[in-house]
Legacy VTK file of the C-alpha trace (Angstrom):
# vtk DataFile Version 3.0
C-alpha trace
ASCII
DATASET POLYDATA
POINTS 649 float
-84.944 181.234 62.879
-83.883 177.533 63.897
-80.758 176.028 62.457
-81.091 174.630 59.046
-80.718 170.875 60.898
-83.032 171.209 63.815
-87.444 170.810 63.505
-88.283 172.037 66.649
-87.529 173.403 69.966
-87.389 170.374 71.320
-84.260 169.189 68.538
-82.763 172.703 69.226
-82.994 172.403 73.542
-81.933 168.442 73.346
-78.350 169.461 71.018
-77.974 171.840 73.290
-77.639 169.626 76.418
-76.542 166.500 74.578
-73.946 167.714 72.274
-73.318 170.900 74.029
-69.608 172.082 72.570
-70.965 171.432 68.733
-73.975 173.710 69.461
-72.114 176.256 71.070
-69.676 176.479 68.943
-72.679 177.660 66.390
-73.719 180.345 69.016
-70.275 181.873 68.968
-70.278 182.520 65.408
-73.100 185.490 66.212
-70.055 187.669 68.137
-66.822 188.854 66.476
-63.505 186.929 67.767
-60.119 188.320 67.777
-58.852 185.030 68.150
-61.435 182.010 67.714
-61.617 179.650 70.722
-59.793 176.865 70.847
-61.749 174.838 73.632
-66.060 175.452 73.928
-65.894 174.290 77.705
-63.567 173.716 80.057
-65.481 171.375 82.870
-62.720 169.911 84.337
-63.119 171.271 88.136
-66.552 170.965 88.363
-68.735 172.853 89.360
-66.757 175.596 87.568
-67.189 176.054 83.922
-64.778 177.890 81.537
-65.978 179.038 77.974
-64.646 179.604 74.971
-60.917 179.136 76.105
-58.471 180.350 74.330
-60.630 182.713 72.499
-60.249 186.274 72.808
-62.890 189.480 72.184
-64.243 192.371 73.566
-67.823 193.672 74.553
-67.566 196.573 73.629
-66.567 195.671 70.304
-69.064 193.436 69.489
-71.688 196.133 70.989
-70.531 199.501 69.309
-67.688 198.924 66.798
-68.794 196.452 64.667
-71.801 198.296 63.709
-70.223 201.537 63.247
-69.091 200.824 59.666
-72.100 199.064 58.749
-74.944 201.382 59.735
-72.795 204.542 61.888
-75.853 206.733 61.803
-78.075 204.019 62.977
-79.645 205.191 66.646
-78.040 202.830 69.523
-78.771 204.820 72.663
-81.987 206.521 73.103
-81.354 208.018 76.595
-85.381 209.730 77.663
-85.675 211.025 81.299
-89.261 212.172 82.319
-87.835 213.556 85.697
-85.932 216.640 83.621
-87.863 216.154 80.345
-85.236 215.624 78.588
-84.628 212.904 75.412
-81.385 212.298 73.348
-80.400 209.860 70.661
-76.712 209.047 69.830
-76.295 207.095 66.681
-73.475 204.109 66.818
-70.764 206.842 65.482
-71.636 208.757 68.446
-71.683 205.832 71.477
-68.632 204.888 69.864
-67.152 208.393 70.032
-68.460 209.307 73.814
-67.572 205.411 74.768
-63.603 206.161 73.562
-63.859 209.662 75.829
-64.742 208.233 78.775
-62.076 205.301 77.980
-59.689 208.257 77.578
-60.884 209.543 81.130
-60.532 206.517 82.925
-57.440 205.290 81.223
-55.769 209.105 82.269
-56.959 208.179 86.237
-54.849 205.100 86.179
-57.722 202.476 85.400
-55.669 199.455 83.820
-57.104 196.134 82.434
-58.665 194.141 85.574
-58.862 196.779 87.451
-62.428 197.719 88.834
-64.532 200.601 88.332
-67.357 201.226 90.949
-70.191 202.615 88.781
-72.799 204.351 91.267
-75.047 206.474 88.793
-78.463 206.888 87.958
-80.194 206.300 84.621
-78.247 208.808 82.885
-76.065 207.913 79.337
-72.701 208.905 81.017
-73.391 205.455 83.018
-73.640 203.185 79.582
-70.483 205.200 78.812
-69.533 204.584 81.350
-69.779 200.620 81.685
-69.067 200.236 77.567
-65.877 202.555 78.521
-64.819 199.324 81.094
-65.393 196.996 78.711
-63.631 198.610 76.149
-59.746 198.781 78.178
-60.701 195.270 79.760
-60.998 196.610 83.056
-64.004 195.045 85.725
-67.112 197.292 86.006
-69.140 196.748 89.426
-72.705 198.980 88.861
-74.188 199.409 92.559
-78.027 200.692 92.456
-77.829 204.560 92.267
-79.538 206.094 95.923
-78.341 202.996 97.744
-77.436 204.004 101.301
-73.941 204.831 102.552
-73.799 201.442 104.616
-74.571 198.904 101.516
-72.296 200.827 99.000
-69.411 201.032 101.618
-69.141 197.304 101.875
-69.511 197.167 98.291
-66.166 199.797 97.816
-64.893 197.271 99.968
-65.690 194.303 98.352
-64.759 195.376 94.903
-61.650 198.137 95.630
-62.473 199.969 92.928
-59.662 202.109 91.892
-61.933 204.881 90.414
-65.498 205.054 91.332
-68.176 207.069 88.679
-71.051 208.691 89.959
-73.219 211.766 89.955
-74.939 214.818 91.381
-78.010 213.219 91.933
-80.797 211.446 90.424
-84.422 211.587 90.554
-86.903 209.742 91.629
-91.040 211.129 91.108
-89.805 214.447 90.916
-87.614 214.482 94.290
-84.071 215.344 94.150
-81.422 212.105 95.340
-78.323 213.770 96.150
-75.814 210.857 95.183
-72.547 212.781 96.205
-73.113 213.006 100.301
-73.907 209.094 99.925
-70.826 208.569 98.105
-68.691 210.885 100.526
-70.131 209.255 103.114
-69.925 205.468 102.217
-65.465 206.503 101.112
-65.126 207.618 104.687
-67.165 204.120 106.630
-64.865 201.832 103.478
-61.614 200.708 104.391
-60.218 200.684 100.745
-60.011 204.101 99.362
-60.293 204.694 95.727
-57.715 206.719 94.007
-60.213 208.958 91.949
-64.123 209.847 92.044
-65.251 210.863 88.331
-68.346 213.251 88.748
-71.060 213.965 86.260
-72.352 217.203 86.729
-76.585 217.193 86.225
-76.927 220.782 87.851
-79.387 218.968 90.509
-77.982 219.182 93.624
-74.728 220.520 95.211
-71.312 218.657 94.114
-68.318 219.932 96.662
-65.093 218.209 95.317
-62.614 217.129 97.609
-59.221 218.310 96.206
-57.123 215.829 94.734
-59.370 213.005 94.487
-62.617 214.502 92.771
-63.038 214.854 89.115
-65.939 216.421 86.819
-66.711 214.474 84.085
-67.215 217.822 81.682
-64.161 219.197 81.153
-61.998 215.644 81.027
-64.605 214.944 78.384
-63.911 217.965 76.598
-59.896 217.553 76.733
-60.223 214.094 75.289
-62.715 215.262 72.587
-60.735 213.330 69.870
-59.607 210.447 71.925
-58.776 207.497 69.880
-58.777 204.365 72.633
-58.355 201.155 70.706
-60.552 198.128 72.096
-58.426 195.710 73.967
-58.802 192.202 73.217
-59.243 189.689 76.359
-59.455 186.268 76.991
-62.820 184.979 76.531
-62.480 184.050 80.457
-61.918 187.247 81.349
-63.988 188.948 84.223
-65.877 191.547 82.602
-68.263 192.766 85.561
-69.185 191.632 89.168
-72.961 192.515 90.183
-73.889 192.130 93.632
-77.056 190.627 94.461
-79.961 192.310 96.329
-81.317 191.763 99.728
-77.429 190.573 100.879
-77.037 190.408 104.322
-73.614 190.411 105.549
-70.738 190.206 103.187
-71.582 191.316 99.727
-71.799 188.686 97.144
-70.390 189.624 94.178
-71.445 187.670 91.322
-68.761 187.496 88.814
-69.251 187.097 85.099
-67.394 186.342 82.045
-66.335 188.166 78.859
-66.584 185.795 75.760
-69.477 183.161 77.736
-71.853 186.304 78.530
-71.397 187.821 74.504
-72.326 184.667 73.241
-75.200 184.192 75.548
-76.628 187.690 74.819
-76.454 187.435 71.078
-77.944 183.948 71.125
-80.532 185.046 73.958
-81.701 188.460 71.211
-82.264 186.070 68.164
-83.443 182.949 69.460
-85.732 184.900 72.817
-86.250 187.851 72.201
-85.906 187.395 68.140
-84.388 190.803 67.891
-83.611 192.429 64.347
-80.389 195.187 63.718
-82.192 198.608 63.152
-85.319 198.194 65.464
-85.702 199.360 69.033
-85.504 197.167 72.138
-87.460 199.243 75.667
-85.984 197.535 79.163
-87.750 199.588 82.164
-85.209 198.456 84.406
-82.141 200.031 85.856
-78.414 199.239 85.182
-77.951 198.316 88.658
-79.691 195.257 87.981
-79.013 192.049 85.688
-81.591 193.079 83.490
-80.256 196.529 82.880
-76.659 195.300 82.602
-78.136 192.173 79.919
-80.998 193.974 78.234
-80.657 197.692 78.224
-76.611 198.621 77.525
-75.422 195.076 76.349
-77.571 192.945 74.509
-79.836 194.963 72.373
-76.636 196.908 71.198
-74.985 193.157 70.409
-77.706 192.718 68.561
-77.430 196.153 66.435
-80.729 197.412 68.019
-81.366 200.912 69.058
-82.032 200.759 73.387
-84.128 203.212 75.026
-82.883 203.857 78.145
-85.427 205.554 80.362
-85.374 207.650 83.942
-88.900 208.236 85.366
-91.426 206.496 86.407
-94.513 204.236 84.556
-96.832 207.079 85.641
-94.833 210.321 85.347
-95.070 212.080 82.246
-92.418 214.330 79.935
-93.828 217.212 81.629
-93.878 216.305 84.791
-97.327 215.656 85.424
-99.628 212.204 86.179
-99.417 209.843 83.022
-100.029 206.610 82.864
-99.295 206.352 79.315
-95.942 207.481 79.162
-94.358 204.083 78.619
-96.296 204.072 75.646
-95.640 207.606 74.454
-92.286 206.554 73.928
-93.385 203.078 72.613
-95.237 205.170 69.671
-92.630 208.005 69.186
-88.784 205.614 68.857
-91.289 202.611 67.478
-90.577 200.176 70.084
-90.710 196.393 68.670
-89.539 194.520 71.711
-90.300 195.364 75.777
-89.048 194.171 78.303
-90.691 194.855 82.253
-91.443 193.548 85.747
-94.880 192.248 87.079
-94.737 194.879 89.912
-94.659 197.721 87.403
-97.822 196.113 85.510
-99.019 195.815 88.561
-99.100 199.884 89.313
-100.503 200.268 85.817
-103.249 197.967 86.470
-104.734 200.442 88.901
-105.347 202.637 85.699
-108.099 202.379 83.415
-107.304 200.618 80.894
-107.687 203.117 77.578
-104.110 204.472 79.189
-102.297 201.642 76.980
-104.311 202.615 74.269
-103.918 206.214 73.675
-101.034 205.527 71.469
-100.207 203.834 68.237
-98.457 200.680 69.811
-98.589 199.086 66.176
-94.662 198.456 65.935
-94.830 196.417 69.383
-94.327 193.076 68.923
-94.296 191.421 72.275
-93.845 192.557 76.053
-91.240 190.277 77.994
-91.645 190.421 82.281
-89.083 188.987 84.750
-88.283 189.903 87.848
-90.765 187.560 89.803
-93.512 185.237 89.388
-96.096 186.738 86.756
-100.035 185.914 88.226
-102.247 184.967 85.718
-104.764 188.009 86.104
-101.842 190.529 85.447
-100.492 188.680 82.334
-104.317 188.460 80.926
-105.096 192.090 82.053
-102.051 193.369 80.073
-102.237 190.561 77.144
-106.091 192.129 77.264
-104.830 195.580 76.852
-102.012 195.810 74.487
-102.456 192.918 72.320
-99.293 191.506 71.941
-97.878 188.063 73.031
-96.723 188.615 76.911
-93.854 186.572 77.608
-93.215 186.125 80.937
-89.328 184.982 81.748
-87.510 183.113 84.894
-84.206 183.784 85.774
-81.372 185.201 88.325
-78.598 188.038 88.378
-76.673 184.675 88.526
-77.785 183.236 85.042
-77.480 186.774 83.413
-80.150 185.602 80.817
-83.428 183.503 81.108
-83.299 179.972 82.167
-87.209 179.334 81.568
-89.586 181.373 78.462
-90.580 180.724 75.293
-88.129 180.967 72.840
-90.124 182.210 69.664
-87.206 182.848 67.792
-86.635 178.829 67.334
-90.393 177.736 67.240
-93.333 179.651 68.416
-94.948 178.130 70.838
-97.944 179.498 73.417
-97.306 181.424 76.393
-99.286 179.570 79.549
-100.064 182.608 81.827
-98.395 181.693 85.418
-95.338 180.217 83.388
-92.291 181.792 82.330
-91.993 178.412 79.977
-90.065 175.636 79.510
-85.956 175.301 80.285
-83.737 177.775 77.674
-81.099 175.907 75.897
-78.439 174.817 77.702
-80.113 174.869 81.170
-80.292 171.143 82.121
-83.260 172.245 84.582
-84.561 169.654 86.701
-86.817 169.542 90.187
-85.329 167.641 92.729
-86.894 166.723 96.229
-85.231 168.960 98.936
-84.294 166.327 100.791
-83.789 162.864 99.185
-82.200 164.936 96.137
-84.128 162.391 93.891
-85.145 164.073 90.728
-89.329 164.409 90.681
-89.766 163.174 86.384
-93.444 162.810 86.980
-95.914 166.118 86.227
-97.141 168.261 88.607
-95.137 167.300 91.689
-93.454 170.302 93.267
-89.837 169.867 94.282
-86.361 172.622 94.241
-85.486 174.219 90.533
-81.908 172.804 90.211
-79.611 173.161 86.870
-77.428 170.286 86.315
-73.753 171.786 85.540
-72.250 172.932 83.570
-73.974 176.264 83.767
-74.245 177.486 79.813
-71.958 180.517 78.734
-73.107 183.894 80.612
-73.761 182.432 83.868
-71.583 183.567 87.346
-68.217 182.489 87.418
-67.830 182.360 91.111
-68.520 184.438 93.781
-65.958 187.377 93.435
-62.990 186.629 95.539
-64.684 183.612 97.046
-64.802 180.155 95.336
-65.549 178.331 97.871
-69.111 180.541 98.756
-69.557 180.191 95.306
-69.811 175.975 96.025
-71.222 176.383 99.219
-73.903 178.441 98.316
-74.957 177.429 95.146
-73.618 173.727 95.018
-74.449 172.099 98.144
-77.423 172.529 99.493
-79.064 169.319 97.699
-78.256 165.915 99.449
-76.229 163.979 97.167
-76.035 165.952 94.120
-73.727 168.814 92.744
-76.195 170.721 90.960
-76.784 174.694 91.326
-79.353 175.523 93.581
-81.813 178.173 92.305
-83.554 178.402 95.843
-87.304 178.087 93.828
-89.535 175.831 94.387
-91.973 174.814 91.183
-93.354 172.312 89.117
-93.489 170.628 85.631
-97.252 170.106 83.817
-97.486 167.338 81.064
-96.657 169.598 78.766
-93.237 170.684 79.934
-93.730 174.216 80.997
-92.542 174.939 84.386
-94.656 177.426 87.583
-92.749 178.819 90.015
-94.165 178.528 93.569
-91.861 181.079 95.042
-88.658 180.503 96.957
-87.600 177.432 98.660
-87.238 179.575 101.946
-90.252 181.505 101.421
-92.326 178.143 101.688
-94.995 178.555 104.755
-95.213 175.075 107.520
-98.240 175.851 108.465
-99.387 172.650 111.032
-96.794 170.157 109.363
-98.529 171.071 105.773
-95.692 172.863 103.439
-97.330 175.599 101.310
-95.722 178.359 98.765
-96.768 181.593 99.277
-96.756 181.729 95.677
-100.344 179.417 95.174
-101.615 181.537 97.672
-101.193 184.948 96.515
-102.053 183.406 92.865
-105.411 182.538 94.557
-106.201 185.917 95.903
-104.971 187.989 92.959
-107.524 186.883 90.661
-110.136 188.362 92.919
-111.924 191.561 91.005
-110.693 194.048 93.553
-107.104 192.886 94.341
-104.456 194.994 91.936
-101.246 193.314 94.190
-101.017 190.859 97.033
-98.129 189.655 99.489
-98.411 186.185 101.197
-96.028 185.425 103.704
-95.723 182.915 106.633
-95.735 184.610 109.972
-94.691 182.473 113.295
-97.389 181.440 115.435
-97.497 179.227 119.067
-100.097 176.492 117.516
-99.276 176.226 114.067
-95.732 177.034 113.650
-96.686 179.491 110.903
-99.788 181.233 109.104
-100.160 183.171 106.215
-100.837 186.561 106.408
-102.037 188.190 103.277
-101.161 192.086 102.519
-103.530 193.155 99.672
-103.379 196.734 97.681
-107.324 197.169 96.571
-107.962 198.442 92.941
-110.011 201.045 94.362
-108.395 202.471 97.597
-111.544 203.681 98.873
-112.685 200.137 99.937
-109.930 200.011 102.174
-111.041 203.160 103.965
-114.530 201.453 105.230
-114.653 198.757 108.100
-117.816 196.915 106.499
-115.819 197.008 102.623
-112.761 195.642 104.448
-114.709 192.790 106.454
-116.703 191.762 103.239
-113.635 191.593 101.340
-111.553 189.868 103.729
-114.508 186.960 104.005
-114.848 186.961 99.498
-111.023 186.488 99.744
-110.969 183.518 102.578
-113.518 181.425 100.626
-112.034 182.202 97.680
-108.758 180.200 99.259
-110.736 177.710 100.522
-112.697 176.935 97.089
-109.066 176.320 95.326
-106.861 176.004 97.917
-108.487 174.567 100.763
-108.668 175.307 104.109
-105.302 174.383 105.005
-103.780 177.141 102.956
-106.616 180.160 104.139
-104.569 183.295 105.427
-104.942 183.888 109.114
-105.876 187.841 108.267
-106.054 189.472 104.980
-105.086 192.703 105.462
-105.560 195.622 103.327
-102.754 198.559 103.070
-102.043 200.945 100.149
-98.383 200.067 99.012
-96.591 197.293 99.666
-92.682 197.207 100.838
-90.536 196.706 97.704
-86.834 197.371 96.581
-86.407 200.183 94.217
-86.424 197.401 91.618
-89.643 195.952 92.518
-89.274 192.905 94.474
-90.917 192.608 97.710
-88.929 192.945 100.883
-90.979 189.656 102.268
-87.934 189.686 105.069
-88.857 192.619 106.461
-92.755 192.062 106.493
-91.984 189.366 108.048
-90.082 190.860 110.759
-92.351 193.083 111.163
-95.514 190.970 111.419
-93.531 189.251 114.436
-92.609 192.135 115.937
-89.032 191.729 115.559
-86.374 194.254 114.138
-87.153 194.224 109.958
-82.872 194.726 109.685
-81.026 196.632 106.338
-83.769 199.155 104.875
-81.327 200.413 102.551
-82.832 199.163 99.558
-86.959 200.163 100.634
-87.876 201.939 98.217
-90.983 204.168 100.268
-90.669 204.139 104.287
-94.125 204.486 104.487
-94.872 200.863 103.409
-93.757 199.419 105.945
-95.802 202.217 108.449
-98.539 200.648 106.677
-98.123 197.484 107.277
-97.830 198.251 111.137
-100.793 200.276 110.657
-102.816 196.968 109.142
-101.543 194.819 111.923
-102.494 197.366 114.718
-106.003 198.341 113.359
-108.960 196.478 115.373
-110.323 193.696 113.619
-113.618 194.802 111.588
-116.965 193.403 113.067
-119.642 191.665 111.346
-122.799 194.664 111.691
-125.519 193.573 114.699
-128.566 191.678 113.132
LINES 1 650
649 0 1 2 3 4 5 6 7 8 9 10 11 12 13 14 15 16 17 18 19 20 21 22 23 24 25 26 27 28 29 30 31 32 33 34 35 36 37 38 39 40 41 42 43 44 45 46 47 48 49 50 51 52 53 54 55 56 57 58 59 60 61 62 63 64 65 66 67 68 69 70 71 72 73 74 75 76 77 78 79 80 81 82 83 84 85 86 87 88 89 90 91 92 93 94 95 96 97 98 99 100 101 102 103 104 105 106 107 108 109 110 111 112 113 114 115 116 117 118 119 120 121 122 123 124 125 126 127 128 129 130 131 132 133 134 135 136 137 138 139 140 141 142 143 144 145 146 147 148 149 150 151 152 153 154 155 156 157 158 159 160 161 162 163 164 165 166 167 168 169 170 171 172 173 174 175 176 177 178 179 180 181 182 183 184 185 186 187 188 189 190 191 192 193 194 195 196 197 198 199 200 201 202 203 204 205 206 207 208 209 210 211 212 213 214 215 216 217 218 219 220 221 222 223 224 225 226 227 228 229 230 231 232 233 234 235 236 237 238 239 240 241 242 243 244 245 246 247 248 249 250 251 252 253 254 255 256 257 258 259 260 261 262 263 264 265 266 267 268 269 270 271 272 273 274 275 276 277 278 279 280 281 282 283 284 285 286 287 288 289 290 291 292 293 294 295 296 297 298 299 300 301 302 303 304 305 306 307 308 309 310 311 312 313 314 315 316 317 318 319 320 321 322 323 324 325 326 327 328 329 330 331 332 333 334 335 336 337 338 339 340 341 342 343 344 345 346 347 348 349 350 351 352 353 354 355 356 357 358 359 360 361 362 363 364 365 366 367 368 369 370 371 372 373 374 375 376 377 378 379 380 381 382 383 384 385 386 387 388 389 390 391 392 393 394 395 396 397 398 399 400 401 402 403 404 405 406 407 408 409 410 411 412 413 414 415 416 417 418 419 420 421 422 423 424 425 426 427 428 429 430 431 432 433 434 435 436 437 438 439 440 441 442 443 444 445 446 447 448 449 450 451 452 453 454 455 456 457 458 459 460 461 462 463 464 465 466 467 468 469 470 471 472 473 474 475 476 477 478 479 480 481 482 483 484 485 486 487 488 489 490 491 492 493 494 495 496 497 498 499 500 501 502 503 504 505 506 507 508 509 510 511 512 513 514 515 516 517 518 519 520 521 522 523 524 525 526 527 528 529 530 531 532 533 534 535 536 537 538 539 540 541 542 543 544 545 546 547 548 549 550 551 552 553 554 555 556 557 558 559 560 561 562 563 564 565 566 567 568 569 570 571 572 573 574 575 576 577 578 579 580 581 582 583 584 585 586 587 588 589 590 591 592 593 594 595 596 597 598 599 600 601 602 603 604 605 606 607 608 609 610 611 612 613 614 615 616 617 618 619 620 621 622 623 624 625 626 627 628 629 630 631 632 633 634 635 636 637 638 639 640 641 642 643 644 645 646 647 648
């Protein structure tokens, strides 16, 4: 619901920017304080912004313990793997019990407030413990992707000197074993810093030698601190609570470094004015906890919020027993009564190659809406899945450096209609603007594409800084727009008369093709909508004449198409004049080429990089995030493949 003085989104979104400390002093009254702030923001060295000073809490707190005496048989964390078939619900007496063990643990390895603890786990519960366990003592949890390679988790030991690091066995991943501990042993021995202890959880998948002195199992320290009673400690609202480092880094990690009392505010506002979440319901992110989202929307925010979170291991198509299903996602949708869902494109994007009557084989009654981030949304996807569930889809824009959505609807205030290809118009407190690249003029008219920029200060729950590194954190972020301190979000878009903002795709993703400047993002909107197209990749490839051309990678609905030289020609020729009927000709791919996957992190985004590289026959660089090697086979496959021929006569 609005505040009692505001009409409209519009009243609520101007306060927010115009008198900003009086409206967020309002937000903080949604978390518990220790001690109540005594300054709402601190912008005195811009561009960095302090929150809530002199305020203290606790995370943890405000996600387990202050629900305990309320509702402590309430579920919090529904953990569900489809890999081992297994499902498990701990109530909020129960998280808070397991969270004060593995407090116990860590405190009994040395871990004291500010110190970090290197969380490399898959999507097991012992990870939320885990994290909630940090939060809890006040020390710094940094969550690295479970499965990434010993190379890209080594310079993350070293970025972050953890002084205990929590992993597992293994995880799994479409019924394949991923041994985590040889990674782990092997990224301790490339790092420079060593960490004083390695806490093991035990899954019985895969071999776990210890190495004496330094290795501990999780099972028996759990059991010897059974009745552990580890009071929460109360920090400084300014207080680092996590560093998350972003994907696709090359070089030096960068560690992006969040806040304690900024990021609880931000949450708890984000559930009831976003994602208009109610205490006792149940909240479904399909992400992992080595991403924002999982960090925001599967162990913090719902919890803030007194939801119950399903946390799930498996994939969108593997079912409880191991077999093909589809409809798994909404299995568990029917059985804990999901209300709110939260996804990625990509992953609608795999379902979409399913008949539909998969999303309809359960009673999806108690869903009220399905929320996607994660990249641009194309309008066939969102009205293919709007089409099939029946729910508002609410697509979402935002960064692991905002830590909650900078543009969507927020229905919680005033509903107000989804567009499909926009995640919506700017969240409170983001003074979102587009800017032209390189006069740094803001663009006020509609429809005139120019850089996504936020004026500071960034709102409560964005970064910090760059861990360790201020002045990468201006750099980066600050600088790149002539004339203007205002944080870059590297996206190019635009504004329609009615306020909502498109995102064209990144600012260094744009294609020069003959001195014409064209987002990849228009294009692969174009070709998307095209019957037989279930995913499509645009990216700008160098070439001697033009300086670039797109090249299109398209995944067919039916794979058999791809498989015949006369499908592929007559598909390739629909999907050119398709381009040059919206587009024009400027913006037609040089090929469209047809392949069965497409290269993609393990949490969906396309490694456009490494295409790239690829495509220009150069080295494609750090795999260590492709999710399937084969993808990339593929697309050397496409490339190498003889151009079809039109049939004689």
């Amino acid at each position: 619901m609005p505040d009692s003085h505001t009409s409209s989104y519009a009243d609520f979104y101007r306060r927010s920017i115009d008198d900003r400390d009086a409206f967020w002093t309002e937000q903080a009254a949604l978390i518990d304080w220790q001690t109540p702030p005594q300054q709402i923001c601190d912008y005195s060295q811009p561009p960095f912004a302090r929150w809530f000073v002199g305020g203290t809490t606790n995370l943890c707190h405000n996600a387990v313990d202050r629900h305990v005496a309320a509702r402590p048989d309430a579920p919090a964390l529904i953990h569900v793997s489809s890999e081992t078939g297994s499902e498990r619900t701990y109530s909020f007496a129960e998280l808070h019990r397991e969270v004060q063990r593995m407090a116990a643990i860590l405190l009994s390895l040395g871990v004291q407030k500010g110190d970090r603890v290197l969380v490399y786990m898959p999507m097991v519960a012992e990870a939320a413990f885990a994290m909630l366990a940090c939060a809890r003592i006040g020390a710094i949890h940094c969550v690295v992707f479970g499965g990434f390679a010993a190379g890209a988790l080594a310079s993350r030991i070293d970025d972050a000197e953890p002084r205990v690091v929590v992993s597992a066995d293994a995880g799994m991943r479409g019924g394949k074993v991923v041994a985590y501990k040889p990674l782990l042993d092997e990224a301790i021995r490339l790092s420079q810093h060593q960490p004083e202890s390695v806490l093991l959880v035990d899954r019985n998948l895969a071999p776990l030698p210890l190495v004496q002195g330094r290795d501990h199992l999780y099972a028996p320290l759990r059991r010897q601190y059974l009745d552990a009673d580890v009071p929460c400690e109360w920090v400084d609202a300014t207080h680092t609570s996590y560093t998350l480092y972003t994907s696709g880094t090359t070089g030096k990690p960068k560690g992006v470094q969040r806040d304690t009392g900024g990021y609880a505010v931000a949450l708890a506002a984000s559930m009831r004015h976003i994602f208009e979440a109610r205490p006792g319901e149940t909240y479904f992110s399909t992400s992992d906890i080595g991403w924002v989202v999982g960090h925001s929307y599967i162990v913090y925010g719902p919890l803030i919020a007194g939801m119950a979170t399903l946390m799930y291991e498996g994939l969108p198509t593997r079912g409880m027993d191991g077999e093909p299903d589809p409809a798994v996602w909404w299995q568990l949708v029917e059985k804990y009564k999901v209300t709110r869902m939260f996804s990625a494109p990509t992953a609608v994007r795999v379902l979409k190659k399913y008949d539909v009557a998969h999303l309809r084989k359960h009673d999806l009654s108690s869903l009220k809406a399905l929320y996607l981030a994660g990249e641009p949304l194309d309008e066939p996807t969102a009205q293919w899945i709007s089409d099939g569930l029946g729910v508002p889809i609410i697509d979402n824009y935002w960064q692991t450096e905002s830590g909650w959505p900078i543009l969507t609807i927020a229905n919680g205030v005033e509903k107000k209609p989804s567009k499909f290809g926009s995640p919506g118009v700017p969240m409170y407190g983001f003074d979102v603007q587009l800017v032209d690249e390189v006069t740094g003029l803001s663009m006020t008219e509609p429809n005139r594409k120019g850089v996504v920029v936020i004026e500071g200060p960034l709102p409560p729950g964005c970064m910090q800084t760059v861990w360790r590194d201020d002045q990468r954190f201006v750099d980066t972020y600050w600088r790149s727009i002539p004339g203007r301190l205002v944080y870059n979000t590297f996206d190019w878009g635009l504004r329609d008369q009615d306020g909502y903002f498109f995102i064209l795709g990144r600012s260094d993703d744009v294609i020069n093709v003959a001195g014409h400047r064209l987002g990849t993002r228009e294009i692969e909107e174009c070709i998307s909508g095209h019957p037989q197209v279930a995913e499509v990749a645009v990216l700008g490839v160098a070439d001697a004449l033009k300086g670039q051309v797109a090249m299109a990678f398209a995944v067919l609905r039916d794979g058999r198409l791809a498989a015949d030289p006369a499908a592929r020609l007559r598909l390739e020729g629909e999907i050119m004049q398709r381009v040059d009927g919206q587009l024009g000709g400027v913006a037609r791919p040089a090929r469209v080429l047809f392949v069965a996957l497409l290269p993609k992190t393990r949490s969906g985004k396309l490694l456009r990089r490494a295409m790239q590289a690829v495509c220009e026959g150069r080295d494609a660089g750090d795999l260590t995030t492709l999710d399937d090697p084969a993808a990339l086979d593929q697309i050397r496959d496409a490339l190498a493949a003889p151009k079809p021929t039109p049939a004689a006569g």
